[in-house]
N, C-alpha and C positions, 0 to 999 in steps of 0.2 A: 330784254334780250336773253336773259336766264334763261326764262321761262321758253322761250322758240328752241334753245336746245335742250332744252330737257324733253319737248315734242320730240323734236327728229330723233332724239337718242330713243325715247319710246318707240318712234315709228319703226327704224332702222330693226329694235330690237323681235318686235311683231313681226314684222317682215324676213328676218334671217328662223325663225321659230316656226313658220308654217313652210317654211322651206325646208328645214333640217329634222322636224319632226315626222316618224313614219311610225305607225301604226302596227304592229306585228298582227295579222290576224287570229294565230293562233301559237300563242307565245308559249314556250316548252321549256323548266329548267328541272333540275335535282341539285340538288348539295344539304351537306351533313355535316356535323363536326361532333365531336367528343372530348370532352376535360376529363382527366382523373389525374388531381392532383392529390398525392396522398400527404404533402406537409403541410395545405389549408384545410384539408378537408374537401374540396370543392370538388364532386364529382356530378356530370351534368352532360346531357348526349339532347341530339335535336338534328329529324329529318326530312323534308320536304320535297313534294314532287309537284309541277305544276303540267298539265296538259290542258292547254285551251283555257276555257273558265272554270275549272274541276283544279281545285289544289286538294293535296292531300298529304298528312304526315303524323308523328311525332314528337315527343320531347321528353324527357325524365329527368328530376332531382331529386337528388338524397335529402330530406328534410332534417333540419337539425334534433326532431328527435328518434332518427335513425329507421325514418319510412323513406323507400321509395317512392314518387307520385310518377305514375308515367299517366300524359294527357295522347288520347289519339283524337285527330282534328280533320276535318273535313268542311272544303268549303266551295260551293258554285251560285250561281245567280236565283236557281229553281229553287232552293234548299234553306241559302244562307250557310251562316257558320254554327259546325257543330264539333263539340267535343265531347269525349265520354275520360272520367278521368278515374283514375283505377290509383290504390295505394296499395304497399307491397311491404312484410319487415325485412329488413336487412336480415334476418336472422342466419347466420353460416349452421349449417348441421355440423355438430362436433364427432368426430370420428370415435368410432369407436374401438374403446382399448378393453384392457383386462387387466383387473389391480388382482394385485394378489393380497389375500388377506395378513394382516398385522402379525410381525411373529408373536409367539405366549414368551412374555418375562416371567420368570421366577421372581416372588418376593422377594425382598431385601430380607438378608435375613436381622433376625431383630437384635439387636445390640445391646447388653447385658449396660444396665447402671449402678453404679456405686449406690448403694443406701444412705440416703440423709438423713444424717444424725439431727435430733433436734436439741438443742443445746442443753443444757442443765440447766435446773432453774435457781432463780437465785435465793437464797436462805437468809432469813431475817437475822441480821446481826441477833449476838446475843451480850446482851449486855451485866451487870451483876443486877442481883434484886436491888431495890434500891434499900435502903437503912434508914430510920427513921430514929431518932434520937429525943 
């Protein structure tokens, strides 16, 4: 008995599927998005257009050792899929300033030291000759 409705449930389900299913002949979207979250780090962009069988797009992320990778993609039936993928450094150009050069200190002047005495040396007791008897 199971088994006959697990048929009809299959048939029923075939049946509402080639009914509800329609083909777009030539199916058209775009959409994009972009992250730049600067408290993870996660910055990361991604663009696609699709006309007919011809998609086409982009993507880029900041690789963790501070390269950009942008991949640009291309994809139709003639062709296949291709990508060409290009890396990039993050490097910011630093603006340029003008230091001014260090002022000139005058030496310290030098600081006069008390002379060290060295002590006196010590002197052999002196004791009497000795006496012999």
């Amino acid at each position: 008995m199971n088994s006959k409705i697990v048929v009809f449930i299959c048939m029923v389900g075939v049946a509402t599927a080639s009914v509800v299913a329609r083909v777009d002949p030539l199916p058209q979207y775009s959409y994009g998005y972009d992250v730049q979250d600067a408290l993870t780090g996660d910055y990361k962009g991604h663009q696609e257009q699709r006309n007919g069988d011809l998609v086409t797009g982009s993507y880029t992320v900041v690789d963790p050792d501070g390269t950009r990778r942008i991949v640009d993609y291309a994809a139709d039936p003639l062709n296949g899929f291709n990508a060409v993928v290009r890396r990039e450094p993050l490097v910011v150009a630093a603006p340029a300033r003008v230091v001014a050069p260090a002022p000139v200190v005058a030496p310290a002047p030098l600081i006069a030291r008390t002379p060290v005495v060295a002590p006196a040396p010590l002197l052999a007791p002196r004791f009497p000759a000795p006496v012999f008897y």
